[in-house]
C-alpha positions as CSV (number, residue, x, y, z in Angstrom):
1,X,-18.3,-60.0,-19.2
2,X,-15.5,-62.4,-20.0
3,X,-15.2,-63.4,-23.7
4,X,-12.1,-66.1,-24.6
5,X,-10.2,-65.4,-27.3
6,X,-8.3,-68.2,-29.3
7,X,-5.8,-67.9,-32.3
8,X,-4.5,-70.1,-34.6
9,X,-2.9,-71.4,-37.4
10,X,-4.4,-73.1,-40.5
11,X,-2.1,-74.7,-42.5
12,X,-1.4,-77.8,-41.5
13,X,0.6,-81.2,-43.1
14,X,-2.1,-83.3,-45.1
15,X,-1.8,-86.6,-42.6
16,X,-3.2,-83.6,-39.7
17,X,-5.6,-82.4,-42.0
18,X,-7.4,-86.4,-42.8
19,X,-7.6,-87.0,-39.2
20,X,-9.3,-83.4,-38.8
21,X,-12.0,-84.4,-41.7
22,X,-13.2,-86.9,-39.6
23,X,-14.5,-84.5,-36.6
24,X,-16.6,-82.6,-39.8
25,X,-20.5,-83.8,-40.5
26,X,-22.0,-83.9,-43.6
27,X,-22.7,-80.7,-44.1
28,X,-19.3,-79.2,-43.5
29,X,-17.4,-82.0,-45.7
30,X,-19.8,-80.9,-48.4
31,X,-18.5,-77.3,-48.2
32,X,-15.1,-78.5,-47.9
33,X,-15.5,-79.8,-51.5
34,X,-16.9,-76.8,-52.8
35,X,-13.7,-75.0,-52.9
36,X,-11.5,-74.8,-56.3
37,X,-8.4,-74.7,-54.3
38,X,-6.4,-77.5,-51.8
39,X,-4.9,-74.6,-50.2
40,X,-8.2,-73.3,-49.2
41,X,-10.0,-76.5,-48.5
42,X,-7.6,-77.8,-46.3
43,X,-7.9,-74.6,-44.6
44,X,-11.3,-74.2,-44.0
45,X,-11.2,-78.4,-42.4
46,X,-8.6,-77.4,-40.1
47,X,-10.4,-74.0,-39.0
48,X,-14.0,-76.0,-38.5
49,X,-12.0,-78.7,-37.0
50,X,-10.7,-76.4,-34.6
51,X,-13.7,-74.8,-33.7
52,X,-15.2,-78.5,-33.0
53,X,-12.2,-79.4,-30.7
54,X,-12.3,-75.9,-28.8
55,X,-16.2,-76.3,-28.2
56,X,-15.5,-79.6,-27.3
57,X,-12.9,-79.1,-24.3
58,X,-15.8,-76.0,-23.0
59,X,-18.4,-79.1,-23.3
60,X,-16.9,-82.5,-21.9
61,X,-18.2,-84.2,-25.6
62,X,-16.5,-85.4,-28.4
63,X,-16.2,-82.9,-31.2
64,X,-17.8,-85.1,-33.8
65,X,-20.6,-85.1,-31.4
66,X,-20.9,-81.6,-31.5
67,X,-24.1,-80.6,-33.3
68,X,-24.5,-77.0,-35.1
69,X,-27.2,-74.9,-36.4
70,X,-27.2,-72.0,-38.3
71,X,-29.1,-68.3,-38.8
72,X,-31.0,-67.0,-41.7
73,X,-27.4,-64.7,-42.1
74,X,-25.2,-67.9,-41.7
75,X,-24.2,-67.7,-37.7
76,X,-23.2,-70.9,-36.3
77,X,-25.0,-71.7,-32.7
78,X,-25.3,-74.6,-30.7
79,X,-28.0,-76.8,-31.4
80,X,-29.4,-80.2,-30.2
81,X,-28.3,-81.2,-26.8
82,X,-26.0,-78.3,-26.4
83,X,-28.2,-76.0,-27.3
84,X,-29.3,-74.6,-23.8
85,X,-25.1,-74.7,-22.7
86,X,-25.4,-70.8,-22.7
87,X,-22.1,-71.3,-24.7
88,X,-21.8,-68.4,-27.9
89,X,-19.1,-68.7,-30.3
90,X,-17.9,-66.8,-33.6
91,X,-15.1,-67.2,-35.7
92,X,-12.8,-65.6,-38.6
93,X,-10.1,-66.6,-40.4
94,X,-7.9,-64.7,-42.8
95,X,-4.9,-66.7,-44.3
96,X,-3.8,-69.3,-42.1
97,X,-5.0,-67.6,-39.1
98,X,-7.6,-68.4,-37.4
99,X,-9.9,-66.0,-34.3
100,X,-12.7,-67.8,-32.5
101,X,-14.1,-66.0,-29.5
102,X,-16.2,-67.6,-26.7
103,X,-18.9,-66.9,-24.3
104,X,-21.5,-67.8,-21.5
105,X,-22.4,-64.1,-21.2
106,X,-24.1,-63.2,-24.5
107,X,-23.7,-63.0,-28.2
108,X,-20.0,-62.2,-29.9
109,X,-18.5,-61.4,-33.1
110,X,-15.4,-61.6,-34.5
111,X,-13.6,-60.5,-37.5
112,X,-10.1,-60.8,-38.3
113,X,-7.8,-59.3,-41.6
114,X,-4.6,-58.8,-42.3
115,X,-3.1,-55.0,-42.9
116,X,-2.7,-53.7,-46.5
117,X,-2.6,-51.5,-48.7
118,X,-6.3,-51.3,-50.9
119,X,-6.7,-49.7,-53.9
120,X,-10.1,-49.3,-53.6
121,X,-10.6,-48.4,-49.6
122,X,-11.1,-44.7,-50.2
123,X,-14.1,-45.9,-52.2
124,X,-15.1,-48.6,-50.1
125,X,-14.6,-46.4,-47.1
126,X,-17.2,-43.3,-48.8
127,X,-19.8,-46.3,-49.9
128,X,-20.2,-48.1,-47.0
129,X,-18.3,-46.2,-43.3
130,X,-20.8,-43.2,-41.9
131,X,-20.6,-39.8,-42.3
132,X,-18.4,-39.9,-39.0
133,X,-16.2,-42.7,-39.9
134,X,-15.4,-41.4,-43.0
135,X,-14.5,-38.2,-42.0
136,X,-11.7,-39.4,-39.5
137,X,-10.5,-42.2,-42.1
138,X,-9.7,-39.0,-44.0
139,X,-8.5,-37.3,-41.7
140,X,-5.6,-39.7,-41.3
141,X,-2.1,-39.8,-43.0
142,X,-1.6,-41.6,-46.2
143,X,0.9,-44.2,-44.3
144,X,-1.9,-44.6,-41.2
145,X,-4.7,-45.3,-43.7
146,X,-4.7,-49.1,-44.0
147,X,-4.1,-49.7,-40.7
148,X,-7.4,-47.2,-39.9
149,X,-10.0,-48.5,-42.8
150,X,-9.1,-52.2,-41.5
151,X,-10.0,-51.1,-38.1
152,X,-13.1,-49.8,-38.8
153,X,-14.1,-52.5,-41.4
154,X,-12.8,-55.5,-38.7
155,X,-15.3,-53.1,-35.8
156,X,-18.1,-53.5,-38.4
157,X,-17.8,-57.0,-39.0
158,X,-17.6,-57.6,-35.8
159,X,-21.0,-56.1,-34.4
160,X,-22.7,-56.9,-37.6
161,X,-21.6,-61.1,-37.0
162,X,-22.6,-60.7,-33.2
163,X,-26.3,-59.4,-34.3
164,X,-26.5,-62.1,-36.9
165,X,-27.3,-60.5,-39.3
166,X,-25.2,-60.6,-42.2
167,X,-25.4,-58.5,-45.1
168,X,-29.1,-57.5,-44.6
169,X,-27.5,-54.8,-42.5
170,X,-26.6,-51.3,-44.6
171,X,-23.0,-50.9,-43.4
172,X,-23.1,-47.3,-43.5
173,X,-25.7,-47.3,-41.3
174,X,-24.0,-48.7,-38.2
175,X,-21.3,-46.6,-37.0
176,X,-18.6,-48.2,-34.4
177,X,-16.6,-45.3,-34.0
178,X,-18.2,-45.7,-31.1
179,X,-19.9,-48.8,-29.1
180,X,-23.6,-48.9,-29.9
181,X,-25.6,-49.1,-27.3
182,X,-26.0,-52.4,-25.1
183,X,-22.5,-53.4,-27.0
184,X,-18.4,-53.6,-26.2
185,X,-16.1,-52.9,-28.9
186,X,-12.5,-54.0,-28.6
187,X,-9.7,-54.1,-31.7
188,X,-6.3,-56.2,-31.0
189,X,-3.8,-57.4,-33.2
190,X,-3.7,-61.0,-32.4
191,X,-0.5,-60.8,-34.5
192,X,1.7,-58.3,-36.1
193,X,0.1,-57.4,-39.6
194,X,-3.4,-58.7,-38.3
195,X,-5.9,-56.6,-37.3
196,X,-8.9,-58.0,-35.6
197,X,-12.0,-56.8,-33.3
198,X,-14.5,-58.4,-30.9
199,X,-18.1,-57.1,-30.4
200,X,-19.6,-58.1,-26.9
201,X,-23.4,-58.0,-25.4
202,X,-23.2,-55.7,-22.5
């Protein structure tokens, strides 16, 4: 199944970022405004804005045009007169980067986050990876850790987003050590210090 994948950056000068605003609707300029800080309102514009333009070029319509609905967990679909385009779509952002994954094939996910040391992943890791995940998380060296929690977490993300189901899933429930059935698991760094993974419908 062919799923395309598209990066990119956030931050953007303020005169980019007005003419973005005006491919939002209502309902995303409302969010816009519900953030404390610029830095992160002006990135969540440019990352919605993007998505618009992207779905857009796959469309032949004019972004603003583009009309959204959304699952009981939040998952953005097409809706209205695009609705029956067989186009699926997911995005992630983390920083001032930005994943968005595409596909007439089935339902994708996509979760994105930059590699670091967390204080509290050993804890994190016990509350919410299975049995089997958290045994080779602790199997790993001390220095191969972050790099192997993020992985894991990024794999879970990104099956639980495809499903739609948010966080009415129990995490340490689904195990992606492995595909589940009827799924593809992939994890890429889209850039060095970024971990990301894509789930797929077989």
């Amino acid at each position: 199944m062919t799923v395309e994948l598209v990066s990119a950056r956030l931050d953007a000068p303020p005169e980019s970022v007005r003419g973005l605003y005006a491919r939002l609707c209502g309902a995303e300029r409302h969010r816009a405004s519900r953030f404390r800080l610029e830095r992160d309102r002006r990135r969540f514009i440019v990352a919605r804005a993007q998505l618009r333009g992207l779905l857009a070029a796959r469309l032949d319509a004019a972004p603003e045009s583009i009309e959204l609905a959304y699952g009981r967990a939040g998952k953005p679909a097409l809706a209205g007169r695009f609705a029956g385009s067989g186009w699926r779509f997911n995005l992630s952002h983390c920083g001032d980067l930005a994943l968005y994954a595409f596909s007439r094939a089935g339902e994708v996910g996509v979760d994105l986050e930059a590699v670091h040391e967390l204080r509290e992943a050993d804890e994190l890791a016990a509350r919410f990876f299975s049995r089997r995940e958290n045994e080779a998380y602790r199997a790993l060296a001390p220095r191969e850790r972050p790099l192997g929690f993020f992985r894991c977490w990024t794999r879970k993300e990104a099956l639980v987003k495809a499903l739609g189901e948010g966080l009415s899933v129990a995490l340490a429930e689904v195990d992606v050590s492995a595909a589940p059935p009827g799924w593809r698991l992939h994890s890429f760094s889209p850039l060095p210090g970024f971990i990301a993974a894509l789930a797929q419908r077989r």
